[in-house]
NUVO-756086 format. One record per atom (N, C-alpha, C, O): residue in one letter; atom name; y, z, x. Coordinates in Angstrom, 3 decimals, decimal comma. Each point is the difference from the previous one (the first is absolute). Layout:
<nodes>
{A CA {Y Z X}}
...
</nodes>
This chain:
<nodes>
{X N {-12,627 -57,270 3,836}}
{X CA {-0,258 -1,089 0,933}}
{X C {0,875 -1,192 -0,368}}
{X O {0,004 -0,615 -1,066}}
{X N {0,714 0,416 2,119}}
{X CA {0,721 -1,759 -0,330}}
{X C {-1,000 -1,047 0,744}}
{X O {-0,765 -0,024 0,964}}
{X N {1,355 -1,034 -2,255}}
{X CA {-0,685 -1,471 0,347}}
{X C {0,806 -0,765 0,567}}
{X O {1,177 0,123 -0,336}}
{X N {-1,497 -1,081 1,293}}
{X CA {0,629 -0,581 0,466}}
{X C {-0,743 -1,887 -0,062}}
{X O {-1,011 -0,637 0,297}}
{X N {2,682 0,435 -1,035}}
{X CA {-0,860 -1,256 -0,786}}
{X C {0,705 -1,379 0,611}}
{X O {1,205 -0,045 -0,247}}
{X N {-1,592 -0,799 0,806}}
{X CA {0,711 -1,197 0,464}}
{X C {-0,037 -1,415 -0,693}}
{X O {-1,085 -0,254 -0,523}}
{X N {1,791 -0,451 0,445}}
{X CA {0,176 -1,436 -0,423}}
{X C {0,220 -1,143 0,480}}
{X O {0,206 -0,356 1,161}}
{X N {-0,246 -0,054 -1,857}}
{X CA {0,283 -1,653 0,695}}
{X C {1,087 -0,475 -0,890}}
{X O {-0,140 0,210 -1,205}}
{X N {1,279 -0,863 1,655}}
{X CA {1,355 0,018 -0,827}}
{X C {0,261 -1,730 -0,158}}
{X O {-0,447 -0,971 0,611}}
{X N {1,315 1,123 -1,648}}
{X CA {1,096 -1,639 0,622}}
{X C {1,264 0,145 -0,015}}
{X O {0,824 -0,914 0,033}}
{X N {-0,537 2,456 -0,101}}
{X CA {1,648 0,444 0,124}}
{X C {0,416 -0,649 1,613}}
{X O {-0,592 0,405 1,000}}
{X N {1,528 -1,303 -0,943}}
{X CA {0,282 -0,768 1,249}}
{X C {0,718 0,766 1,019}}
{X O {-0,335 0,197 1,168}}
{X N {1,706 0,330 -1,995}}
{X CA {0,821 0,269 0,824}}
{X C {0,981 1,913 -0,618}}
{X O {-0,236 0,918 -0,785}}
{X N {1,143 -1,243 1,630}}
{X CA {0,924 1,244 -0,672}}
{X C {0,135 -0,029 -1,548}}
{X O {-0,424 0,917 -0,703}}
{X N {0,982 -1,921 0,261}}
{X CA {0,486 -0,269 -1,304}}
{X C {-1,464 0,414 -1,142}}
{X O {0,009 0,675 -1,029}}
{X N {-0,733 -1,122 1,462}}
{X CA {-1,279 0,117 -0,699}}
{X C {-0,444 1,165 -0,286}}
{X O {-0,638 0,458 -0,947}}
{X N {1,266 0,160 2,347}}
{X CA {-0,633 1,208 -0,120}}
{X C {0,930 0,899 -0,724}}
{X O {-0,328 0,977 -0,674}}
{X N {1,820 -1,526 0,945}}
{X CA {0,459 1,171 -1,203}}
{X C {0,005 0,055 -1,480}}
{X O {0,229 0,998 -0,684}}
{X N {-0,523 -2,254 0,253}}
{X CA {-0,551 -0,747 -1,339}}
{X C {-1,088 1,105 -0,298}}
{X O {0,268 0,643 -1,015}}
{X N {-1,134 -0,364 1,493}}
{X CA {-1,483 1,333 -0,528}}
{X C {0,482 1,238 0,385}}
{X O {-0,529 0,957 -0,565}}
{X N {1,842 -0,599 1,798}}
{X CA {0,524 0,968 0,556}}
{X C {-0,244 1,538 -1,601}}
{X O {-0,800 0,936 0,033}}
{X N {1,516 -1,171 -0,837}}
{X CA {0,124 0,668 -1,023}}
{X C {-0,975 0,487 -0,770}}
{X O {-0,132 1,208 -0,200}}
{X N {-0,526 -1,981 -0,228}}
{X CA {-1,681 0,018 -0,537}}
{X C {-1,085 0,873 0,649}}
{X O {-0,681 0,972 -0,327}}
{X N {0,805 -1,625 1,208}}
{X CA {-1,010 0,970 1,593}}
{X C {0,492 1,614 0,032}}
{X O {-0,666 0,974 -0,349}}
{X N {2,023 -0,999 0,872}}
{X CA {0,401 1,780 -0,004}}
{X C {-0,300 0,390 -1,295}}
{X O {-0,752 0,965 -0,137}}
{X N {1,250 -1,600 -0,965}}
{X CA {-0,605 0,992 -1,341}}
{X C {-1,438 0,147 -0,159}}
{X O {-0,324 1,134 -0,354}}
{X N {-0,628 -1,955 0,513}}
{X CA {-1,301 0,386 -0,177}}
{X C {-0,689 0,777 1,066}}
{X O {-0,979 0,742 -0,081}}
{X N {1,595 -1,026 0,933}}
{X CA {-0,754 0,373 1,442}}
{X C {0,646 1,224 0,661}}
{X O {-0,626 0,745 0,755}}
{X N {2,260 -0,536 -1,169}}
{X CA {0,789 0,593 0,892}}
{X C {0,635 -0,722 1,153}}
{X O {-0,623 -0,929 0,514}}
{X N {1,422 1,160 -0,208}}
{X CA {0,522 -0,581 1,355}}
{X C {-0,353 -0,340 1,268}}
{X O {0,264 -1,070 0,549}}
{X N {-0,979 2,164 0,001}}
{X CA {-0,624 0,217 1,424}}
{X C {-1,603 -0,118 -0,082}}
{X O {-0,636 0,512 0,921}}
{X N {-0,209 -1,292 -2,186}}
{X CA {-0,963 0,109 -0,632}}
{X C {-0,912 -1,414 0,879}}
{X O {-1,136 -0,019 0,474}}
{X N {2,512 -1,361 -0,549}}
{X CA {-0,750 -1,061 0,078}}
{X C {1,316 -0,798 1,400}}
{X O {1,136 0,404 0,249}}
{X N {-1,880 -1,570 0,378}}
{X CA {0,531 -0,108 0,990}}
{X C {-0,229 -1,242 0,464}}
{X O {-1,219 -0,170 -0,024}}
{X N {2,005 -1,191 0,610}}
{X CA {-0,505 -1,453 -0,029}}
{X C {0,730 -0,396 1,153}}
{X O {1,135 0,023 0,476}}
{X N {-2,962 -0,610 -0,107}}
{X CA {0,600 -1,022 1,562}}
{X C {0,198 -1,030 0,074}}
{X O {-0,767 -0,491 0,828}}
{X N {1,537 -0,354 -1,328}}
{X CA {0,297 -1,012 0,078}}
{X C {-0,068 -1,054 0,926}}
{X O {-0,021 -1,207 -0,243}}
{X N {-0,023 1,997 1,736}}
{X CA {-0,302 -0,912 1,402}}
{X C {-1,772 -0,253 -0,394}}
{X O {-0,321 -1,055 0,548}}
{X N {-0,376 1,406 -0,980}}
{X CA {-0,998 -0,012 -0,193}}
{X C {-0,350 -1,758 -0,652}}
{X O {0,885 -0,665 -0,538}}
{X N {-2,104 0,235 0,703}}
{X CA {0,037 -1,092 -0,706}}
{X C {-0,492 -0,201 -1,249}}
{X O {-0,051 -1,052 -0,638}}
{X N {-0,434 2,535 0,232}}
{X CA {-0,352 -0,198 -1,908}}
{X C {0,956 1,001 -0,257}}
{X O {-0,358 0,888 -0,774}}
{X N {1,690 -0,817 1,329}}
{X CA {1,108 0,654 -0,786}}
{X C {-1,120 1,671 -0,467}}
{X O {-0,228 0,068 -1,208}}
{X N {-0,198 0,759 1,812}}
{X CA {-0,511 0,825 -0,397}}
{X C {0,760 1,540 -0,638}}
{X O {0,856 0,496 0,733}}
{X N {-1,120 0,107 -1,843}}
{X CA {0,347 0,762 -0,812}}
{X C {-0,519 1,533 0,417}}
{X O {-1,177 -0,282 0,223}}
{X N {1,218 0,888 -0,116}}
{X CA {-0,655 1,504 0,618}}
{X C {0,253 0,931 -1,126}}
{X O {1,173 0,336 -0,162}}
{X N {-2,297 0,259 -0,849}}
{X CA {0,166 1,067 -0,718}}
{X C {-0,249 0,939 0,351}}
{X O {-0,670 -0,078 1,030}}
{X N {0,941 1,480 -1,489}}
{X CA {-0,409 1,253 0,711}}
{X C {-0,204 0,624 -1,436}}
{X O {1,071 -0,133 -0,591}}
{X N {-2,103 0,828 -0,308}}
{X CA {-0,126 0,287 -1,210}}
{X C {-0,999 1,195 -0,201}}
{X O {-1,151 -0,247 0,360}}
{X N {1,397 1,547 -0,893}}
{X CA {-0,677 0,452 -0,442}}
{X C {-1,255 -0,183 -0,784}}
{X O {-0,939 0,792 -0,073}}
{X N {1,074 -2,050 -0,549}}
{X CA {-0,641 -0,683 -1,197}}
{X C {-0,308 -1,408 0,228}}
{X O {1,025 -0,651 0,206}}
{X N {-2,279 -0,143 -0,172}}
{X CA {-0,135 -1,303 -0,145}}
{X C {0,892 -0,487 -1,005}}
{X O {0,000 0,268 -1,201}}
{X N {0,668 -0,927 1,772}}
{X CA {0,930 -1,090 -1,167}}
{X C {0,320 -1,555 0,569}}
{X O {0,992 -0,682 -0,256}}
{X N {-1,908 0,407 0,932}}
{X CA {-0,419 -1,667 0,330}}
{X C {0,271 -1,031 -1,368}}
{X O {0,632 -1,055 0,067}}
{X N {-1,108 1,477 -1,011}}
{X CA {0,222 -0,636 -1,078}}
{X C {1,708 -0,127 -0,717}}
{X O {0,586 -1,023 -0,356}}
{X N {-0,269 1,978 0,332}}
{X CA {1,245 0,504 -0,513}}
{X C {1,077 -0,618 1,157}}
{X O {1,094 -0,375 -0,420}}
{X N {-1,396 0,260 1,920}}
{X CA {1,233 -0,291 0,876}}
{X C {-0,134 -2,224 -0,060}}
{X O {0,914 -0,824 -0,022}}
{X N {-2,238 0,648 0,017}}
{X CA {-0,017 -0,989 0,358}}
{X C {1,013 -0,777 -1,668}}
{X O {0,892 -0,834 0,156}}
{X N {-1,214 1,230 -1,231}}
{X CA {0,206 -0,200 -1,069}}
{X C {1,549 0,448 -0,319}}
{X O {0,481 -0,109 -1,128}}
{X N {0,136 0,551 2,093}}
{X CA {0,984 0,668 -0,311}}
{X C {1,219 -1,679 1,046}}
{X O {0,999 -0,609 -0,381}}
{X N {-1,944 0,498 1,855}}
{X CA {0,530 -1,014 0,358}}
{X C {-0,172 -1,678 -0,584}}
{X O {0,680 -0,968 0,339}}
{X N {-1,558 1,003 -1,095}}
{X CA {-0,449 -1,173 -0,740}}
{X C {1,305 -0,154 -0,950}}
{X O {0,661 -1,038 0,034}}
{X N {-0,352 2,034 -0,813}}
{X CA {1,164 0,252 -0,692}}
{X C {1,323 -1,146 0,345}}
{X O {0,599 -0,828 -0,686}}
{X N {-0,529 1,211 1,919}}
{X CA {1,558 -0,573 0,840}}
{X C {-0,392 -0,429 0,381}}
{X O {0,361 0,065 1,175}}
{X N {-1,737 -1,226 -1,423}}
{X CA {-0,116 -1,780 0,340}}
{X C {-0,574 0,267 1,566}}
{X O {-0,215 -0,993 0,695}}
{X N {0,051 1,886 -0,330}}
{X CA {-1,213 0,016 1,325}}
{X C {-1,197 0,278 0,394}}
{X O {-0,433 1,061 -0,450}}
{X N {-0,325 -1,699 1,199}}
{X CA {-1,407 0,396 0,221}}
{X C {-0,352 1,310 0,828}}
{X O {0,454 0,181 1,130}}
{X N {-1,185 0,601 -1,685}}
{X CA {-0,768 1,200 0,182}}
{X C {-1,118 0,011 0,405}}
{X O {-0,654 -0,272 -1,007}}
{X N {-0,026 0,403 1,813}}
{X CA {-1,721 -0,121 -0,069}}
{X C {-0,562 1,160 1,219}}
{X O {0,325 -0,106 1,183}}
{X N {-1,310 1,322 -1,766}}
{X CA {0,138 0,889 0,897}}
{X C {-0,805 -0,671 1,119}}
{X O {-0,727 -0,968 -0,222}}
{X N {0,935 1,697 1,821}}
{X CA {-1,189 -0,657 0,567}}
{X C {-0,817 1,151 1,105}}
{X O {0,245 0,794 0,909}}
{X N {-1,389 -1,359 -1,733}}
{X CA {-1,082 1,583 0,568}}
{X C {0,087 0,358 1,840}}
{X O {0,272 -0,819 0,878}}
{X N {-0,444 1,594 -0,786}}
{X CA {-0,081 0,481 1,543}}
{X C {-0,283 1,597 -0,259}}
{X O {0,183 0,720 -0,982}}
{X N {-0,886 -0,403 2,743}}
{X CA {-0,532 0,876 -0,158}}
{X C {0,151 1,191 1,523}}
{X O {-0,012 -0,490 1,130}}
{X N {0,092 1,409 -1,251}}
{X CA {0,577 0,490 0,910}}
{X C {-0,786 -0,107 1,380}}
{X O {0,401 0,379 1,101}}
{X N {-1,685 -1,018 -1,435}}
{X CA {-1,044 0,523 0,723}}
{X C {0,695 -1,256 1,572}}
{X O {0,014 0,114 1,226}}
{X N {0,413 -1,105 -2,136}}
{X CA {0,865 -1,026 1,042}}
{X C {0,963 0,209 1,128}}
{X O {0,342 -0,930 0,731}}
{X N {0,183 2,417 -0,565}}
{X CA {0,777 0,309 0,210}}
{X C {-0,457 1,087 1,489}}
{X O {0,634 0,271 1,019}}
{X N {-2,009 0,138 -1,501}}
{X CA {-0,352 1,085 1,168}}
{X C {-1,257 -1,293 0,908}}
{X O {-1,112 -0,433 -0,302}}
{X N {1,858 0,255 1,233}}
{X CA {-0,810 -0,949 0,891}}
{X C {-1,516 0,649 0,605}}
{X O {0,058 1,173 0,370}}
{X N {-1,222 -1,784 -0,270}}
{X CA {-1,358 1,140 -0,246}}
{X C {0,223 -0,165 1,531}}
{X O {0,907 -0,660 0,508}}
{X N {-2,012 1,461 0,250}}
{X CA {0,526 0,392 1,610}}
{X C {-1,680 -0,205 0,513}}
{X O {-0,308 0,163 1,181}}
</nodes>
């Protein structure tokens, strides 16, 4: 089963993002994690075999940015009828 883990960022722009670019594919893999930047909390998208909320947010804290996961739930998603 994959997790699918989201964030709340302060990576701003391109540059920012290639600043963690390196870090991210090695821990995560490449096609693992994914960031919207049009978004207005700069949001982070994990895809993980394994909870590692701790380990990614801590990994962006590293390179001077804020991490903070933010809960949601799928149930938001199927509109009740």
């Amino acid at each position: 089963m994959m997790n699918i883990i989201i964030f709340k960022t302060s990576v701003q722009d391109y540059e920012d993002l290639v600043c963690v670019e390196p870090a991210l594919n090695s821990f995560l893999g490449e096609r693992n994690w994914s960031f919207d930047l049009e978004d207005e909390d700069k949001i982070l998208r994990v895809v993980s075999p394994e909870l590692c909320t701790v380990a990614v947010e801590q990994l962006l804290i590293e390179y001077g940015f804020l991490c903070i996961e933010l809960p949601y739930s799928l149930d938001e998603f199927n509109p009740k009828i």
